[in-house]
Every structure is written in C-alpha cells, then in structure tokens.
KOLVOLO-805184 format. One line per 3 residues: number of its first residue (from 1); for each residue x, y, z of N, C-alpha, C. Coordinates in steps of 0.02 Angstrom, whole numbers, plus 50000, padded with zeros to 5 digits. Layout:
<sites>
NUM = X Y Z X Y Z X Y Z | ...
</sites>
This chain:
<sites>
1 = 53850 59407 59043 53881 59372 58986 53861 59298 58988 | 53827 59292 58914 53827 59210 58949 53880 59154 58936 | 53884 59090 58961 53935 59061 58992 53965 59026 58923
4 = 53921 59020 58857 53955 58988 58814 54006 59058 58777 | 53987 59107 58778 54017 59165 58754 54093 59172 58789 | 54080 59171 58884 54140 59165 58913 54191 59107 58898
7 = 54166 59050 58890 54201 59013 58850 54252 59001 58814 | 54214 59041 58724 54260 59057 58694 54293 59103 58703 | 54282 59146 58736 54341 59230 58747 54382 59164 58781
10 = 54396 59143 58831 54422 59104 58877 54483 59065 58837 | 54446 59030 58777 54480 58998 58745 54536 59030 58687 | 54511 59103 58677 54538 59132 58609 54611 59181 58651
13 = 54584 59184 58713 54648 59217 58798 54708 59145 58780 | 54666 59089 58791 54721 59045 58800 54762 59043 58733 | 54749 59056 58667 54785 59043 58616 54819 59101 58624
16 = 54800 59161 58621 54854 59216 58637 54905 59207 58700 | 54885 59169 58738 54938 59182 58797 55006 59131 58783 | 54972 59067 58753 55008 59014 58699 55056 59077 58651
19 = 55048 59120 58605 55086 59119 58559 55125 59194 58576 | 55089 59231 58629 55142 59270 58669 55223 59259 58686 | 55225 59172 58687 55289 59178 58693 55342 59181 58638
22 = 55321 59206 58601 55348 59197 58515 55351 59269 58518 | 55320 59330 58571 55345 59407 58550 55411 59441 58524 | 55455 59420 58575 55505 59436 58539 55534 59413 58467
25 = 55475 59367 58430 55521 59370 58348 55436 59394 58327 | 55402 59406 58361 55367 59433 58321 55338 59516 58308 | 55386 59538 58358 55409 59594 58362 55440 59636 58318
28 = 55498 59592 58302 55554 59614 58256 55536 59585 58174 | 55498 59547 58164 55448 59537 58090 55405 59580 58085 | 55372 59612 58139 55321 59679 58104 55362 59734 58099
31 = 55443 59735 58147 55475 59802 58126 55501 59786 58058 | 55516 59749 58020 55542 59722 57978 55485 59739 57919 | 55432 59715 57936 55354 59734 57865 55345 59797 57877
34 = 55352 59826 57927 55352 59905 57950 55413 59951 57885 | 55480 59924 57921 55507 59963 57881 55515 59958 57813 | 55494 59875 57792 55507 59857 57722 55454 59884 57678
37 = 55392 59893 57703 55330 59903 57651 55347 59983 57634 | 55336 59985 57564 55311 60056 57529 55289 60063 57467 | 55281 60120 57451 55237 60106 57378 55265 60180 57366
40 = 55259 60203 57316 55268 60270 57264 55210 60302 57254 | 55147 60228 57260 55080 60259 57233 55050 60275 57315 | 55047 60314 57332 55022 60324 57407 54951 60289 57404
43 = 54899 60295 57369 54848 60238 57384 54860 60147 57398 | 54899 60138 57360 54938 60050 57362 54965 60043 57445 | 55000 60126 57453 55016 60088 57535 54981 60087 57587
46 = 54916 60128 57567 54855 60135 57608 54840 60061 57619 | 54821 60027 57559 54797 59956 57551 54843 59915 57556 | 54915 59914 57553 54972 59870 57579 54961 59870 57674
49 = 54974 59936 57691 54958 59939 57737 54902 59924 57790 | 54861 59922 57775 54782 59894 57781 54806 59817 57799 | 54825 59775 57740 54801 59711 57718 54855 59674 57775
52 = 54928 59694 57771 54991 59668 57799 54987 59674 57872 | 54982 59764 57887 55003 59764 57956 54929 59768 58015 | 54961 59740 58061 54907 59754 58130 54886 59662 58146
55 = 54858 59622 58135 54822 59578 58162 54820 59488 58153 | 54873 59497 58090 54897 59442 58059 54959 59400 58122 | 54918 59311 58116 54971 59267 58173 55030 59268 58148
58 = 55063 59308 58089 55121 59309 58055 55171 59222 58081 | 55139 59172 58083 55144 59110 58084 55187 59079 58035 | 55190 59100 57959 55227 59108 57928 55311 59116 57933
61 = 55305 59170 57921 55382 59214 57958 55396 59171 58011 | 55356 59154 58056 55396 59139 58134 55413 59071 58108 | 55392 59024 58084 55404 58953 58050 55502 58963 58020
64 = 55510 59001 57976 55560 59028 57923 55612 59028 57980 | 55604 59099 58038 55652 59117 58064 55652 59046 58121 | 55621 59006 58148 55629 58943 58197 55677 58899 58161
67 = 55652 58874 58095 55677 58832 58047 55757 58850 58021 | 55776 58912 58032 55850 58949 58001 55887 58926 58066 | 55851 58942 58143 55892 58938 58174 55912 58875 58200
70 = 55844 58819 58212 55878 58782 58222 55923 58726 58172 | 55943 58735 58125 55989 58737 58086 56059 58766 58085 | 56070 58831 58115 56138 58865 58150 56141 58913 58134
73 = 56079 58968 58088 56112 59008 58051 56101 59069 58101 | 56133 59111 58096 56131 59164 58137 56131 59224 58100 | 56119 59221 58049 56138 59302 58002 56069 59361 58022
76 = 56097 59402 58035 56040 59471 58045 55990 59483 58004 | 56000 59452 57931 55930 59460 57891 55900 59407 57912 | 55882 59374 57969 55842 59308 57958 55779 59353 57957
79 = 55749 59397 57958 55703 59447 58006 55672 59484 57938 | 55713 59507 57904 55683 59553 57829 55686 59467 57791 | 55712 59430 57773 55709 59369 57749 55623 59353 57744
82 = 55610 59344 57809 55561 59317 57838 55485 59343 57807 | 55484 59420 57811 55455 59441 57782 55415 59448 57705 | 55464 59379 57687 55427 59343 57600 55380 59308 57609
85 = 55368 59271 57674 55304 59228 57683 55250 59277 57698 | 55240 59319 57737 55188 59369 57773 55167 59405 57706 | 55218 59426 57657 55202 59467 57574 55152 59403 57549
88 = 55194 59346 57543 55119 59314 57496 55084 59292 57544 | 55082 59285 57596 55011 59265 57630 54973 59315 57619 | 54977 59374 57646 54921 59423 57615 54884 59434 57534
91 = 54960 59443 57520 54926 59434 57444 54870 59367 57417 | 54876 59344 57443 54819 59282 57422 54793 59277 57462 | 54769 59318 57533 54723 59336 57557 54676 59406 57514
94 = 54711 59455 57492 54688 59504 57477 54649 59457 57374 | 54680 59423 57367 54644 59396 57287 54599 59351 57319 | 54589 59300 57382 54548 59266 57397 54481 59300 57419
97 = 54491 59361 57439 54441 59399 57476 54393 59417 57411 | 54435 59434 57341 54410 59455 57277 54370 59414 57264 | 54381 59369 57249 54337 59295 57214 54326 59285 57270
100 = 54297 59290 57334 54235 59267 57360 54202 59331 57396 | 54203 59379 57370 54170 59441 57377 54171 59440 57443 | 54230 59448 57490 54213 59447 57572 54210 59520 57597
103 = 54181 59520 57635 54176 59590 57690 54227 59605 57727 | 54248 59546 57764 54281 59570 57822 54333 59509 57817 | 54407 59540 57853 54447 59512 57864 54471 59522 57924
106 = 54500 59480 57964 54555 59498 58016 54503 59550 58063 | 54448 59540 58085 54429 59589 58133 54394 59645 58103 | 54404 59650 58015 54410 59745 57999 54371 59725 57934
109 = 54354 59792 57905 54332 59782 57833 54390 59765 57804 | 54364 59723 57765 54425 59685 57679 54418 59752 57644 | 54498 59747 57608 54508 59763 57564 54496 59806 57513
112 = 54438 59745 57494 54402 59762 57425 54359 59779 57429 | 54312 59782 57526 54283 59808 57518 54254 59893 57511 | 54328 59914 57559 54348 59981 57555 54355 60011 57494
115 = 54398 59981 57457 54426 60031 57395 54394 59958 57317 | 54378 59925 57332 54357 59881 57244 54387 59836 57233 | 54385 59800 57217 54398 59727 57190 54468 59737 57141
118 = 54486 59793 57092 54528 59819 57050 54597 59837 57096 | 54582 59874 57148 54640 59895 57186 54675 59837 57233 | 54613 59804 57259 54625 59745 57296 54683 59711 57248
121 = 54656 59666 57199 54700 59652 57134 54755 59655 57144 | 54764 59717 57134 54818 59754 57106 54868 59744 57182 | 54852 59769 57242 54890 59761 57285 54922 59708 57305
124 = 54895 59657 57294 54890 59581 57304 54947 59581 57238 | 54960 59590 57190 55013 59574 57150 55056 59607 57170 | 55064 59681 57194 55110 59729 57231 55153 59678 57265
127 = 55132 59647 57335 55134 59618 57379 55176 59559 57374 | 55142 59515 57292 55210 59464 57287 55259 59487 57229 | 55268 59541 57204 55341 59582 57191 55388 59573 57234
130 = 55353 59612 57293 55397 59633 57335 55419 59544 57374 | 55393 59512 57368 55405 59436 57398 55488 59405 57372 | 55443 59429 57301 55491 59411 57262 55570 59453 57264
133 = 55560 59514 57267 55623 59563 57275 55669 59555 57357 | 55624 59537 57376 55667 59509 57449 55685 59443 57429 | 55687 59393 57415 55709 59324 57400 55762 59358 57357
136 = 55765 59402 57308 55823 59399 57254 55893 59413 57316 | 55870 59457 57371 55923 59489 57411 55976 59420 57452 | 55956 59375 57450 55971 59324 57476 56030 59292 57453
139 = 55993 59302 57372 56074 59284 57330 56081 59210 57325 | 56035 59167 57336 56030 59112 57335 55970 59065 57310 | 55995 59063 57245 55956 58995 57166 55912 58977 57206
142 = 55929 58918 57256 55886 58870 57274 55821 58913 57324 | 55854 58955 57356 55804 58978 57397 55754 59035 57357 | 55756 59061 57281 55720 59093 57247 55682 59037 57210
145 = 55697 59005 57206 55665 58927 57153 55609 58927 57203 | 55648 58918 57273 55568 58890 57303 55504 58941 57306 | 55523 59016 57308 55488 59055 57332 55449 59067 57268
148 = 55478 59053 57211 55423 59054 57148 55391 58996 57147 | 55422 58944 57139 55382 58878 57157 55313 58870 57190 | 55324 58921 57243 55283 58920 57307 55223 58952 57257
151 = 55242 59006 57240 55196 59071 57222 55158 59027 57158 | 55176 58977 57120 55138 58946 57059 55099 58890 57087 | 55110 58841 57147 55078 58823 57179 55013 58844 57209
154 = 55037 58913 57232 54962 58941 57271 54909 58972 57246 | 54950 58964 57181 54886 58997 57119 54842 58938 57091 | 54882 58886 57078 54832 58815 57059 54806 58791 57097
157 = 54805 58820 57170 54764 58801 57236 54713 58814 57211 | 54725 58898 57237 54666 58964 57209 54626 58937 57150 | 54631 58922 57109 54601 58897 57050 54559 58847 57058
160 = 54592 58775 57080 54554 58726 57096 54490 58748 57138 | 54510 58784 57189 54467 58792 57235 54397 58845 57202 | 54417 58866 57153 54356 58907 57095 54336 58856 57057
163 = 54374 58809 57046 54337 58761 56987 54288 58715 57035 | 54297 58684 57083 54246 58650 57137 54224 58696 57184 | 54197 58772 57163 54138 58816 57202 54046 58783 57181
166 = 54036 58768 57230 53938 58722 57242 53968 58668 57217 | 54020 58619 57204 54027 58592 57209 54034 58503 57246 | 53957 58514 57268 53935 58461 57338 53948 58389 57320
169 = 53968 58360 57240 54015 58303 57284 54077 58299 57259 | 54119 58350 57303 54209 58346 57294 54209 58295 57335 | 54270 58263 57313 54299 58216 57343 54339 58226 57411
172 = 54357 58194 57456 54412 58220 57494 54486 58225 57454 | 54506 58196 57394 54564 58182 57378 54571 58263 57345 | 54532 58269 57310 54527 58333 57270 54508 58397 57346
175 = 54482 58393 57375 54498 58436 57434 54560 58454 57472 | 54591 58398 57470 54676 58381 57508 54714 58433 57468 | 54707 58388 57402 54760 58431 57343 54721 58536 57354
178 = 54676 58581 57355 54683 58622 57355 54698 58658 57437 | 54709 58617 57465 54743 58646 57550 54809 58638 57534 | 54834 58593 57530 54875 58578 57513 54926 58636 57464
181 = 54885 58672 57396 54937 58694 57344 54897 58791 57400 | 54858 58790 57403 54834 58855 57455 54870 58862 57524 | 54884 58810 57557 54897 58847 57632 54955 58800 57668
184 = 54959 58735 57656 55012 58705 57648 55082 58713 57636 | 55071 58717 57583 55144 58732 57512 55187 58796 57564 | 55157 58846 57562 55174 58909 57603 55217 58890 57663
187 = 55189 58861 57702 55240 58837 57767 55258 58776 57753 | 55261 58743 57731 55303 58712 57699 55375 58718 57685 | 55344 58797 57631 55409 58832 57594 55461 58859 57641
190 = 55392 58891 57666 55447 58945 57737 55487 58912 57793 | 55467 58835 57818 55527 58788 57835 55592 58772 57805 | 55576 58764 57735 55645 58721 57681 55667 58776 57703
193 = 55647 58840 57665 55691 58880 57653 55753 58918 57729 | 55703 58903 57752 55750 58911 57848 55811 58884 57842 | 55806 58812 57820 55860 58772 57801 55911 58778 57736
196 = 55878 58800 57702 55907 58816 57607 55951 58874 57650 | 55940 58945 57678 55971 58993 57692 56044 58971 57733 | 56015 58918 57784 56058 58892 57831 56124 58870 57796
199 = 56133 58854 57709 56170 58792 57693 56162 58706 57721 | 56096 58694 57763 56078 58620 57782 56087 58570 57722 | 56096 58528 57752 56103 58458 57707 56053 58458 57680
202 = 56037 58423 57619 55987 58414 57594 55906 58391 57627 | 55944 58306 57672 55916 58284 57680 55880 58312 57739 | 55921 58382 57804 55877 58403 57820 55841 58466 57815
205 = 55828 58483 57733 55799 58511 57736 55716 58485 57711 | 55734 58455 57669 55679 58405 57666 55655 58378 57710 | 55676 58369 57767 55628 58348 57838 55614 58400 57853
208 = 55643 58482 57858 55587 58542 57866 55536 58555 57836 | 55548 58516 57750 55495 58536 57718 55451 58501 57737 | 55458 58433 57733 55396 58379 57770 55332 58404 57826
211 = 55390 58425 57869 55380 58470 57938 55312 58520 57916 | 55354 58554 57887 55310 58617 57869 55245 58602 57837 | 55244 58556 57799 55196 58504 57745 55128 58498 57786
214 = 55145 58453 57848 55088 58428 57887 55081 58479 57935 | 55109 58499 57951 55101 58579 58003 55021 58620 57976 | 55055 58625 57901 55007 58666 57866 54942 58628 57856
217 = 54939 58558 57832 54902 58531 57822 54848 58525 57882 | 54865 58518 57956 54824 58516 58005 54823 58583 58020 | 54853 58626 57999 54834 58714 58011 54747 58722 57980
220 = 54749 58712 57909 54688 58723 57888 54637 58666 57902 | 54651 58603 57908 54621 58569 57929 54554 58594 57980 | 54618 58629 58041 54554 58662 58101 54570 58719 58087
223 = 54569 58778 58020 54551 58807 57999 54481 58812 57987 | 54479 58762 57943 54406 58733 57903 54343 58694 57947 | 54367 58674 58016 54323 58660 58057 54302 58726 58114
226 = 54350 58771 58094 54331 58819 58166 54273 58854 58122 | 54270 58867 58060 54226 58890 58015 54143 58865 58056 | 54149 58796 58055 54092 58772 58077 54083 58772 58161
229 = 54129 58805 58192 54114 58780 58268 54141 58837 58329 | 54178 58887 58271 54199 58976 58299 54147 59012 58286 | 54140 59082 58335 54133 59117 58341 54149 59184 58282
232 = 54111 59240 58253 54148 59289 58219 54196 59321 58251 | 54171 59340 58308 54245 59364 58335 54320 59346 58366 | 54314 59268 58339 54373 59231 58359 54389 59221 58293
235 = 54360 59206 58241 54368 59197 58162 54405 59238 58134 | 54357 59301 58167 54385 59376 58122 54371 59398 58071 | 54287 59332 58046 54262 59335 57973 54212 59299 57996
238 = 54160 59303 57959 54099 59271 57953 54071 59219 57972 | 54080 59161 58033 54087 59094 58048 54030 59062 57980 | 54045 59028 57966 53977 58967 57904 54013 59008 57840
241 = 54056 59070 57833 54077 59081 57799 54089 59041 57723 | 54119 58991 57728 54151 58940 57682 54073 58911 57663 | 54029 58890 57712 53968 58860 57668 53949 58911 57607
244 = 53934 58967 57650 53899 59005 57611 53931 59047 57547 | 53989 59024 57541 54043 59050 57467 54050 58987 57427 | 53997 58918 57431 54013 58865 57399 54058 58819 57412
247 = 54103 58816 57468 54160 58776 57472 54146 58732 57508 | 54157 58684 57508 54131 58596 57539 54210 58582 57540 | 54219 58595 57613 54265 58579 57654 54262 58517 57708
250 = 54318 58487 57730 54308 58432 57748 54271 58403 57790 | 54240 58465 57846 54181 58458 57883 54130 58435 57870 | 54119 58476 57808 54050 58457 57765 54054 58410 57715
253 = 54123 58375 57686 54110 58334 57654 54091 58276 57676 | 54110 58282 57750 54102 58215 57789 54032 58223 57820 | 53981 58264 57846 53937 58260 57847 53910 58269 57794
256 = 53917 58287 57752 53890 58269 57678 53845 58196 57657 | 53901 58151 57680 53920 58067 57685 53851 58033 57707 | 53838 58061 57758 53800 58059 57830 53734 58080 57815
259 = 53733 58134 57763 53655 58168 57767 53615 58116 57719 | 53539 58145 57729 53491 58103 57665 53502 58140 57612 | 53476 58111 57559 53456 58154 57493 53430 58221 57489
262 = 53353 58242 57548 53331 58298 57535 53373 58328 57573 | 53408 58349 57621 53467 58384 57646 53533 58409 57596 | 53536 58348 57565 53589 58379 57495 53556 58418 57474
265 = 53494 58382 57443 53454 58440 57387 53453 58530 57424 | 53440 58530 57478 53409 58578 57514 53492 58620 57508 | 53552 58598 57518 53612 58632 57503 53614 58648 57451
268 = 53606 58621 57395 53628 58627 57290 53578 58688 57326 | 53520 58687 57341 53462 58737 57314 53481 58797 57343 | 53508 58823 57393 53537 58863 57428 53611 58884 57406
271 = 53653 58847 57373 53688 58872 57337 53663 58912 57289 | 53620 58886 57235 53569 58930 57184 53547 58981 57201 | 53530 59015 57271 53477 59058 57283 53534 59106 57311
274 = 53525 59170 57270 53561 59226 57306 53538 59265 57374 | 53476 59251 57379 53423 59269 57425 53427 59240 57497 | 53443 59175 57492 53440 59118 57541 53437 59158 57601
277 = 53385 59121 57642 53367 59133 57723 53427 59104 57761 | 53452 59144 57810 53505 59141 57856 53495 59075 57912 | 53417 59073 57912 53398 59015 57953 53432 58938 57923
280 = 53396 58955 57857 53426 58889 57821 53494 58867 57830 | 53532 58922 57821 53617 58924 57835 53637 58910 57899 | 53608 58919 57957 53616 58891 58011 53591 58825 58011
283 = 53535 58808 58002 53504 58722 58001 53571 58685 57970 | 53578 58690 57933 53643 58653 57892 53708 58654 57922 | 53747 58728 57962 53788 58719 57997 53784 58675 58071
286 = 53706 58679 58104 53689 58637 58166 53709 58556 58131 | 53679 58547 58068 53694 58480 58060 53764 58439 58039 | 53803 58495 58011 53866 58469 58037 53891 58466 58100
289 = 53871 58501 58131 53890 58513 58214 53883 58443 58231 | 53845 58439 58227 53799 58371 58240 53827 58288 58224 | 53845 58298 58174 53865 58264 58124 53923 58204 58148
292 = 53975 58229 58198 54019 58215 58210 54071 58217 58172 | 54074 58265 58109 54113 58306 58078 54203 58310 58100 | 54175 58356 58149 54210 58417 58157 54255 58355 58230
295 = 54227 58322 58249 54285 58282 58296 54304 58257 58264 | 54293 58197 58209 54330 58183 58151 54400 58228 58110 | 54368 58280 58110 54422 58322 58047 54482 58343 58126
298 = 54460 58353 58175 54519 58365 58221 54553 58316 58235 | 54525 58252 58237 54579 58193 58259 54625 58193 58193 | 54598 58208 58137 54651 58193 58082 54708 58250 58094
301 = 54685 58300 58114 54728 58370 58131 54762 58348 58162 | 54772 58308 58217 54794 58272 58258 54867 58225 58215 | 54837 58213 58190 54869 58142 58156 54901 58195 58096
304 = 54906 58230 58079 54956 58273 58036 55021 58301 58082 | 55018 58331 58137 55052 58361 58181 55090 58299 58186 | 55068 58238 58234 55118 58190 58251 55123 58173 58192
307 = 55131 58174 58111 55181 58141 58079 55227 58210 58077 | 55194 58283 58068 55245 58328 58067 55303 58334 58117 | 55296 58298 58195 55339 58301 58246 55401 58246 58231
310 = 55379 58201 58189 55423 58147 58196 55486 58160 58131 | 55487 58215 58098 55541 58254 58061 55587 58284 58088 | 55577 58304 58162 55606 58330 58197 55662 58294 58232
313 = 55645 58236 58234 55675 58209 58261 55740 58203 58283 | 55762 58216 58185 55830 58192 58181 55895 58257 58187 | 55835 58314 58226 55886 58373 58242 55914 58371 58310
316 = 55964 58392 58341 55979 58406 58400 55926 58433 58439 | 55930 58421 58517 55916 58480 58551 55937 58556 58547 | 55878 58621 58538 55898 58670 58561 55809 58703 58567
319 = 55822 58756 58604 55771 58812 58621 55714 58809 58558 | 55744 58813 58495 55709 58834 58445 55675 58754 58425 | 55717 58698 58416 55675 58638 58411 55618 58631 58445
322 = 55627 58655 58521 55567 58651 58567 55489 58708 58548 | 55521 58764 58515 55484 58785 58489 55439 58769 58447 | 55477 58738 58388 55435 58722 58327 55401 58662 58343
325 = 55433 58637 58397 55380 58575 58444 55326 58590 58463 | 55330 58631 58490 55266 58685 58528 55213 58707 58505 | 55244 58747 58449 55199 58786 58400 55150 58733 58351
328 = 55195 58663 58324 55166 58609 58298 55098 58571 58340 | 55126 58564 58406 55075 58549 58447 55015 58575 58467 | 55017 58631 58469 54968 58688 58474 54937 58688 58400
331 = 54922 58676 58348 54885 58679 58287 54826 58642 58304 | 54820 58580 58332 54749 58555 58342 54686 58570 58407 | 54729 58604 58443 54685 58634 58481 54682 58720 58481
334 = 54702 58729 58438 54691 58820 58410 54616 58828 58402 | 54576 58883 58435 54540 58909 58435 54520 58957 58371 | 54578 58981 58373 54541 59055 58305 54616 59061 58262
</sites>
C-alpha cells in the first residue's frame, strides 16, 4: 500500500472514531428513518430507501436532537422530530444529483442513476412531504414556519447555483450566498428549531441559529476543498467532481485570482468540451493544489467555527454543550 493512500484511510479511521461517539443518537435516528420511511408505491421505497438509509453522517438530525437538549427538553419525539432534517437533506441530494447528472453517491450508484432522472425527481419531492408531515406532528407554528422557510431557501440555493454553472468569474459574495441558502440554512434550521421545540427564549434560540449558521458555513467550506484535496473513496463521489460540473467554488475562485489568462482560457474551454481529456482535469486540480487555495479556504473554515463557538457561550454547562463543542470543532479538520 503506498504511504500517501495509508494516510488517508488513517485520516478518514480518525473521523469515524471522532463521530463514533455520537452512536448512541445515531442509532436511534436511523431506527426512527427506519421505522418512519414508507411509500404505497413500492418502487418510491426502493429509491427512498436507497437515497436515506445506510451511509449518510446524519449530522443534521444529530445538530436538532444536541440543540433540544441542551436547552432542557426531554420529550421522546426528539428522535422522529429529528428525522425532518435527514428527509430534506436527501431530497436535495437526490434533485442535486439530477441537475448535475452524477453517478455516484455516498459510496454507491446515485439514484438517478439506477432508475432515471424522473423517479429520482419524484422521490426527492416524496422525501420533503414527508419533512413536512413530521413538522405538522409537532404542533408548533413557529417550528413549521422554519421547516418551510428552510425548504424555500434551499431551492434558491439550488437555483443560484444553476444560474452560475461555467461560470469562471463568480464572485466570492455570490458564492457565500449559494452555500449559504444550500447547506447552511439546513443546520442552521435544525439548531433553532432544537430550541423553538424546547420553548427557549428567543434570544437563545437565535444564538442556535447563529450557531448552526457558521457550523454549516465552514461544513461546506471544507466540503468544497476536500473536493480538491480527497480521495474518491473518502468523498464517496468523484474527487474534481465540482470542477468538472462547472462550479467555481471557493478553492478555485481563489486560485482563479492567482492564475494567468491562458489557464482561465484553458478552463472556459474545457467547460465547452464534452469530450475533455481527464489529464487536463487533473492539471487544473494540481494547480489549485498548488495554489495555496485550499489552506486559505480552511483557515476561513476555521474562522467560521470560532465565531460559531462563541454563541455558545451564553448556555450553561452540560454533556450536550460539550458536544456541540466538539462536533463544531471537528468541521475544519474533517477529512471526508
């Protein structure tokens, strides 16, 4: 084996052994998507099933149920509750996979690529029904406001992020804003709402949301750099992935900055070409490598987490604060 390969296995051991200690709630959230998922149409639960269960950091959910508790709430649905974030995360995994024609997800064939782009669709709307039909169970305005809120947000992500595809000079501001309404907003939501369920004060739930805000924000952050600097089998998808679907992410916008003219050109032209040589696609990922990119976009990852820690502040000590300490801390050095 050679030693850069041992490496990353090395490194992708240490993130699992990191979020092992979160089994026990993440245990009882897949019995929870377990017993909650079904369909009438037995093909839908083939592909519900597929998309939801087996391999997902269900990071989500665990955010929701940390955020309820340390707040005080103790009610037995925190657990089927929870299970509204994991429904639309997939689902806008299973429509993201659509519009960028992906192969593989999570380790496995996508979706769409099994059964079509139509069913995919379709499941992916299945998916936030049911988001939605668990939030109604709750019985609580504020905490359904957010979960639609959430769901209209992550669609004008989705969108933006189609309207700036080969798009080589996005801005960073206009980059922020579609992480932000895509992957953000989501944990974000799934913090407030920890607190909305709880009955919390206003004001702290709005420091969960904050919380959740920059959590997410340095989530994709080294999301979008592991693209350029993971492995497929730590990814679980295509590494250069994002170059090669048009998306000029913050890695590349910043070596972007950095390159000459014929290097741009040589990207526009490779966007154009359906054909494009794989070599080429690597030259361009070496030069972000290169670039000093990707230490850049992590120190900012960096610098999202510590403003997300300092929301915390104003909670007591308990088990679960230390958690969401933990888990916050661990976002900039995540591997896969």
């Amino acid at each position: 084996m050679k030693f850069g390969l041992l490496c990353q296995e090395k490194d992708v051991d240490s993130d699992k052994m990191f979020l092992n200690r979160f089994n026990p709630h993440f245990t009882k959230i897949d019995k929870e998507l377990e017993k909650g998922f079904s369909s009438s149409v037995p093909l839908m639960e083939d592909i519900g099933r597929h998309s939801l269960l087996g391999h997902g950091k269900r990071l989500r959910p665990l955010l929701f149920v940390l955020s309820s508790r340390i707040c005080g709430y103790d009610g037995e649905d925190v657990y089927s509750l929870s299970t509204i974030f994991e429904y639309f995360h997939s689902a806008s995994l299973l429509h993201d996979d659509v519009i960028d024609n992906a192969e593989t997800r999570r380790n496995k064939p996508s979706a769409r690529s099994l059964w079509g782009n139509s069913a995919a669709v379709l499941t992916g709307d299945y998916l936030s029904s049911k988001a939605t039909a668990v939030a109604l169970s709750a019985n609580n305005i504020n905490f359904l406001r957010m979960i639609i809120d959430t769901g209209g947000r992550m669609s004008e992500g989705q969108f933006l992020e189609l309207v700036h595809t080969n798009d080589w000079n996005m801005r960073k501001d206009q980059y922020m804003e579609i992480i932000i309404s895509k992957t953000a907003e989501l944990m974000s939501a799934a913090c407030a709402c920890g607190g909305i369920i709880s009955n919390a004060r206003e004001d702290d739930i709005q420091r969960l949301k904050n919380f959740g805000l920059n959590l997410g924000i340095a989530f994709q952050l080294v999301d979008d750099l592991l693209d350029y600097s993971a492995s497929e089998e730590e990814l679980g998808k295509p590494a250069g992935k994002d170059l090669k679907e048009g998306k000029a992410t913050l890695p590349l916008i910043y070596a972007l900055s950095e390159m000459k003219e014929d290097d741009v050109r040589r990207l526009e032209n490779l966007s154009l070409n359906p054909k494009a040589d794989e070599e080429d696609y690597q030259k361009l990922l070496m030069s972000v490598k290169n670039s000093g990119a990707i230490t850049k976009v992590r120190e900012e990852a960096r610098d999202y987490v510590n403003k997300a820690s300092e929301f915390l502040n104003a909670f007591p000590s308990s088990a679960y604060k230390e958690d969401l300490i933990s888990l916050n801390e661990y976002m900039p050095s995540r591997n896969y």
